[in-house]
N, C-alpha and C positions, 0 to 999 in steps of 0.2 A: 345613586351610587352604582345600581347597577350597571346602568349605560355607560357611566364613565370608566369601569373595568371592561365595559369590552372593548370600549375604544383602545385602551389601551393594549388590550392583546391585541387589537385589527391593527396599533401601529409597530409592534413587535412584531409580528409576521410579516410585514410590508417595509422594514425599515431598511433605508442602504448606510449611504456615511451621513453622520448627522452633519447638520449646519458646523455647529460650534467646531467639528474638528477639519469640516471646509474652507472654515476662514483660517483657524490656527496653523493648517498646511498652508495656505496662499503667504500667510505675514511672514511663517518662520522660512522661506522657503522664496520669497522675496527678499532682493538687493536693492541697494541704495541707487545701483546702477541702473537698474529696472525698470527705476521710476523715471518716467517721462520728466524731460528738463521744465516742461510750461507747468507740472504738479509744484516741483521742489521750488521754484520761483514766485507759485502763488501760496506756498504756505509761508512763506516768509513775512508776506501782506500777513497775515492771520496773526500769528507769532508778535509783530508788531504792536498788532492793534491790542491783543489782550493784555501785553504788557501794558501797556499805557493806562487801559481799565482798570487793572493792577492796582499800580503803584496810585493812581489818580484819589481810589475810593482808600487807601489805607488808613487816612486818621478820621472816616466816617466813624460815630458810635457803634454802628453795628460791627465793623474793623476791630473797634477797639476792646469789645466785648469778647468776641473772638480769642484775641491776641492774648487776652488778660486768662480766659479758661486754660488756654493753652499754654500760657506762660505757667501758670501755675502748676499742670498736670506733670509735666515737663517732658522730653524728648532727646534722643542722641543726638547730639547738633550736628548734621550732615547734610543740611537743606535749607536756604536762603528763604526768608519770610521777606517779599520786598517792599522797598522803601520803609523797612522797620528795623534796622540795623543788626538780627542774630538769625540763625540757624537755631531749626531743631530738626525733630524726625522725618523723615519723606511723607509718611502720612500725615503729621502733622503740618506740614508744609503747607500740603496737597490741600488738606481742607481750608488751611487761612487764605491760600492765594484763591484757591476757586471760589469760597466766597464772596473775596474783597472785591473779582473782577467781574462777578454779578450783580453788584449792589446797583447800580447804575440803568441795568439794562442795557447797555451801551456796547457791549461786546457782538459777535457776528452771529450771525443767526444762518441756519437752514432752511429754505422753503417746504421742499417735501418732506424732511423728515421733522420737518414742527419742531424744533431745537434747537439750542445755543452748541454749538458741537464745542469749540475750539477750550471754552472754559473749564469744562468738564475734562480733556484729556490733556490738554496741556500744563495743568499745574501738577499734576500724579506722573508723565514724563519727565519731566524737566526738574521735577523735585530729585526721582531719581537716580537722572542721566549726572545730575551732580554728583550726589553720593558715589558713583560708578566713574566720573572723570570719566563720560564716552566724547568721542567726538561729537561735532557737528554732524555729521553725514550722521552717525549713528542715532542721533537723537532726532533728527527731523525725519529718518527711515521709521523708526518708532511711533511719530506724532500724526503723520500722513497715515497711517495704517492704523495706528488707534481712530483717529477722524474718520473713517472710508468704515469702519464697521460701526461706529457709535450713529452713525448716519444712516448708514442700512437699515439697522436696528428701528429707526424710527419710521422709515418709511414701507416698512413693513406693514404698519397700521393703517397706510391710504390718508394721512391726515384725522382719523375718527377717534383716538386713543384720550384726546381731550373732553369727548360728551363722555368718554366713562372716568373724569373727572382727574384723570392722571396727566401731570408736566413730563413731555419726553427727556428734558434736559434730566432730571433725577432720577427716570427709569430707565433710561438707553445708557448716559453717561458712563454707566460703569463697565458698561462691556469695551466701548471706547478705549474707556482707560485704563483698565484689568490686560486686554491686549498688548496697549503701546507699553504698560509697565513688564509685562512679560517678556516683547523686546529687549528689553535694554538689560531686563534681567539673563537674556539670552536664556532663555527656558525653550526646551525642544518642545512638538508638534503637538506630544500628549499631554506636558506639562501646561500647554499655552489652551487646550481645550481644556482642561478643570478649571484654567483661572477663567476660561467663558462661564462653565459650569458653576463657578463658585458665584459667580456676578450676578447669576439669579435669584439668590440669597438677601441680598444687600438694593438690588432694582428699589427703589424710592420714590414718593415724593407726587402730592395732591396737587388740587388746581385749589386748597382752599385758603391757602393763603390770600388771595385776593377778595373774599368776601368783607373783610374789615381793612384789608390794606395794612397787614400784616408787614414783619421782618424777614420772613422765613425763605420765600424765593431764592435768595443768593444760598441759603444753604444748601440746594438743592443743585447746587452746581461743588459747593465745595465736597459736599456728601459721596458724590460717586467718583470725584476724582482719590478720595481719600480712602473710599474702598476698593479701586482699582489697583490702588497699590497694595492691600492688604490682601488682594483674592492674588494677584500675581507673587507675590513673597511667599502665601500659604500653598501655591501650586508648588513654588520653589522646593517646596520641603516638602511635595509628593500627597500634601492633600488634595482625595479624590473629588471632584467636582461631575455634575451630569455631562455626559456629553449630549443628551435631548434637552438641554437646557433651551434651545430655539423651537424645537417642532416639537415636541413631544405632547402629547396628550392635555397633559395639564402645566404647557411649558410658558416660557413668559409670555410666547406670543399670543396664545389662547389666550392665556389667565388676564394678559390686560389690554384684550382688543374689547373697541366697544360691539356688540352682537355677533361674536363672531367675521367680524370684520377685518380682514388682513390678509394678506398675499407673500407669502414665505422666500418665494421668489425673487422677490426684490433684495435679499441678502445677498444672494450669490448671483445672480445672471449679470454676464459680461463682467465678471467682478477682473480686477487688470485691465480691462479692456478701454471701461468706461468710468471715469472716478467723478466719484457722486460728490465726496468734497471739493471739487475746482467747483460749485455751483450754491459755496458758501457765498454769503452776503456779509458784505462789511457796510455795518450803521452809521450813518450820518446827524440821526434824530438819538437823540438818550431817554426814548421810550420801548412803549412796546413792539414785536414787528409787527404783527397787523394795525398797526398804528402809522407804519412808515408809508406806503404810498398815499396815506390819506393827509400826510402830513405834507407832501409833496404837493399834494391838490391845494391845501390853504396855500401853502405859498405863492400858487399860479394865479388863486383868486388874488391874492395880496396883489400879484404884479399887476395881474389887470385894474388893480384899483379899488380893489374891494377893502373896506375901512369896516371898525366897528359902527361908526357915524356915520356911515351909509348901508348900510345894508337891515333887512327886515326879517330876514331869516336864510336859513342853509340848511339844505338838505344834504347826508349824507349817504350816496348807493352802494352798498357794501356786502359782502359774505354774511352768513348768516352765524357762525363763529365769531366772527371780527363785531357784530353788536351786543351777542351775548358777552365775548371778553372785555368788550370797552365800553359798554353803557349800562348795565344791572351789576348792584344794584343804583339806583337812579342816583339816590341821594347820598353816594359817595364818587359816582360820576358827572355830576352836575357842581358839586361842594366835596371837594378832595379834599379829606382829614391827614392826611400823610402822604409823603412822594411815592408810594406804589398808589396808592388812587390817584395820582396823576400822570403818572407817566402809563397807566394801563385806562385813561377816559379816551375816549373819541373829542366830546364836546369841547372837555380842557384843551386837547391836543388843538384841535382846530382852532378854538380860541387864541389860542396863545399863538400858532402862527402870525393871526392877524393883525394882533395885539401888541406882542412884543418883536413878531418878525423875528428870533432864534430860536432853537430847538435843543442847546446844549445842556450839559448837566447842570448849570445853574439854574435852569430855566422852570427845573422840576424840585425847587426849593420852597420852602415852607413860604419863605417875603412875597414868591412867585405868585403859588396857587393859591393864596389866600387875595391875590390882586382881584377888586371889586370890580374893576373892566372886562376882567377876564370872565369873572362871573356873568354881569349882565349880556356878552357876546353870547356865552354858551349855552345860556335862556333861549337864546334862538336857534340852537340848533339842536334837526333831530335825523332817524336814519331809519332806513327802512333797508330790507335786503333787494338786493337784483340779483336776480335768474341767471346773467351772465359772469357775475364775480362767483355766486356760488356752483356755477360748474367749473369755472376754470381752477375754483378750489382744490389741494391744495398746490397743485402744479405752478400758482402763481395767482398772485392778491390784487385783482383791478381795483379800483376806487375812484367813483364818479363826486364830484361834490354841486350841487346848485345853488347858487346864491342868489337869491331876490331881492334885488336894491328898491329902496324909497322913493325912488326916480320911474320907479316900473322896471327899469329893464331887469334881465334875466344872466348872467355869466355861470360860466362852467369849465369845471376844469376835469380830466380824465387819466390817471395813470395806472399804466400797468405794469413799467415796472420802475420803482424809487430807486432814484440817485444808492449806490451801493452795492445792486443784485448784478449778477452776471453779465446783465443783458445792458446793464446800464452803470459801468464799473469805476470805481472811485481808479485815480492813479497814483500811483506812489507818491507822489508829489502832495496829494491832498490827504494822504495816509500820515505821512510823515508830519504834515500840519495839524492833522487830530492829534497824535503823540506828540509834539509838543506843548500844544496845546493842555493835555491832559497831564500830562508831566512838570512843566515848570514850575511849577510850586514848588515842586519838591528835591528836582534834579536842573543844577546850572546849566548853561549852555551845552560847553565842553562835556559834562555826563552823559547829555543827551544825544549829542553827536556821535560818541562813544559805541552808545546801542545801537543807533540807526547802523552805523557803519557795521558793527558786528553781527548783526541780524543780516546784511545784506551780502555779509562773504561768510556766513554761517556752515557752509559746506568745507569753506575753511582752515577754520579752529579745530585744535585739537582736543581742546579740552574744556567742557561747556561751560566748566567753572570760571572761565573769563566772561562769558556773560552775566551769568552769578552774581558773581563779585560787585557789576558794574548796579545791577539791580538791588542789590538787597539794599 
């Protein structure tokens, strides 16, 4: 105790402007104009894609469970719950859509800051930017600067924040979206630094969901989008928050780095200059992300001709991460009792490429993983870490796979980066075929047409509730 009081005074004598009111000056103090045209045209892909994850998971049971608390508890109707036909409160909103478009896995993910960004801040905007009828321009100025610091936020931890057993998407989320919410609530410089401060509060959310292949992950996205909007409304009305809520002694970044492990500096350096959100990944696979280029590799083996009726076994070379998340423990990664044990296995994953050759959300359906083919394939495989995916960690996720066929021969496939990441970018074209894909269930042609179109002159509209409207 006593070390940690001096640290604290050694950071009150040394202290200049904190983080939290670094970024609150950059956002409130940042125009729509400001932003580079290549930013506003690839959050648009983002925007797209969550909706679709959205509306896709809405009549899951865990959706409906949701719906039915929240129906009950009830809420000012001023916020579209989508593809569920009513409004209620913003926060309310905020947590049903963040969940629903978790449920899946399926939504976009961040390499370095280890995160689902888009889910987490865009249902607590766009809950909102309704209620307030802002524009387009104003709501995506909002969403891009929620994203750019919900991002930072994670990458601050170097990738390590996961061995001290913490999900970035429910710890970082809320500063994300406590920010973009404060946007739109048009909260000035000091106002928009409590609601950083208040986000410390509310930061959330274990890796222990996956020990039994739990429900809980998706709420871990609707959680902070739904306390973002509560630390930004409670700024609104001049509740004080930390402004050392980033650096401070006993601040989030310390309190949940693993060993002291983190670089502060990664919040603000080049912050305008360089935006860490254009280096979001849009998912192609409806698993996990350290799952994605490995999923990429079965499908190479698939091309080359690799069968489950040929082959003798597979190796998989991987991060040292990426086998702790997707193969312990064994006997829910081997025999998936529920769709997070399979959409978070290596051996399913790989199997199932080669099995059923798809990776989509049905794929990680109960008919699915209980498929005995799928089993006996992923008897044969196992993974060991290489040296060189775990340094390139987390800046980007190699994945070597070996497959030794019955025949003798040896195939290999090697990626470093899946169909989705920056380097390797889906195009609008294949974006728009996931949302439909993901949607027609639930929304006709003509509806769907509607969004696309409205998401793509977004900058547009003047009043976001014509998207809204097309969603809910």
């Amino acid at each position: 105790m006593q070390a940690l009081s001096k640290k604290m005074a050694e950071y009150v004598n040394t202290m200049g402007t904190p983080i939290a009111e670094q970024l609150a000056n950059f956002a409130v103090n940042r125009r729509f104009e400001d932003i580079p045209t290549e930013i506003v045209e690839k959050v648009k892909h983002y925007i797209l894609d969550v909706t679709g994850c959205i509306v896709r998971a809405s009549k899951e049971k865990q959706s409906q469970a949701v719906i039915n608390v929240f129906k009950e508890q009830g809420g000012n109707p001023t916020a579209s719950v989508f593809a569920s036909g009513f409004k209620t409160s913003p926060a309310n909103a905020a947590f049903i859509n963040g969940t629903m478009g978790h449920i899946y896995d399926y939504d976009d993910d961040h390499r370095e800051g280890t995160m689902h960004p888009s889910v987490s801040v865009f249902p607590a905007v766009f809950a909102l930017a309704e209620k307030q009828r802002v524009t387009g321009k104003e709501f995506m100025r909002a969403f891009i600067l929620g994203l750019e610091v919900m991002i930072r936020t994670g990458e601050a931890f170097l990738g390590k924040t996961y061995y001290q057993g913490f999900h970035p998407t429910g710890t970082c989320g809320v500063f994300g979206a406590a920010l973009g919410s404060a946007l739109i609530l048009k909260l000035n410089s000091q106002q928009t630094t409590w609601a950083l401060g208040l986000s410390g509060s509310f930061a959330a959310g274990t890796l222990e969901w996956a020990t039994e292949g739990s429900w809980q992950k998706p709420i871990q996205a609707g959680e902070p989008a739904m306390s973002g909007v509560l630390c930004a409304s409670l700024a609104q009305q001049n509740f004080v928050g930390a402004r050392t809520i980033f650096d401070g002694p006993v601040g989030f970044v310390r309190a949940y780095s693993y060993q002291d492990t983190y670089d502060l500096g990664r919040l603000t350096e080049n912050l305008g200059v360089k935006w860490e959100m254009k280096d979001t990944s849009i998912k192609v696979h409806a698993c996990c992300r350290f799952a994605g280029p490995i999923a990429d590799c079965a499908m190479k083996l698939f091309d080359q001709g690799v069968r489950a009726d040929n082959v003798d076994s597979i190796l998989a070379k991987v991060s040292n991460w990426a086998i702790t998340a997707l193969t312990q423990p064994a006997e829910r990664k081997y025999r998936p009792k529920t769709h997070v044990d399979a959409q978070f296995s290596l051996p399913y994953v790989i199997a199932l490429c080669i099995v059923r050759h798809r990776t989509g959300v049905d794929e990680f359906k109960e008919e699915v993983y209980r498929d005995p083919a799928i089993h006996a394939l992923a008897d044969k495989i196992t993974a060991e870490v290489d040296p060189a995916a775990e340094a390139a960690y987390p800046k980007f996720y190699p994945s070597t796979l070996v497959a030794r066929l019955k025949d003798g021969r040896t195939v290999e496939a090697h990626v470093d980066y899946p169909k989705g990441d920056p380097e390797n970018p889906v195009s609008w074209r294949d974006l728009t075929h996931k949302f439909h894909q993901l949607t027609e269930i639930y929304f006709d042609q003509d509806r769907r047409g509607k969004i696309v179109d409205a998401v793509q002159k977004l900058e547009k509209i003047d009043d976001i509730a014509e998207l809204a409207d097309l969603l809910r």
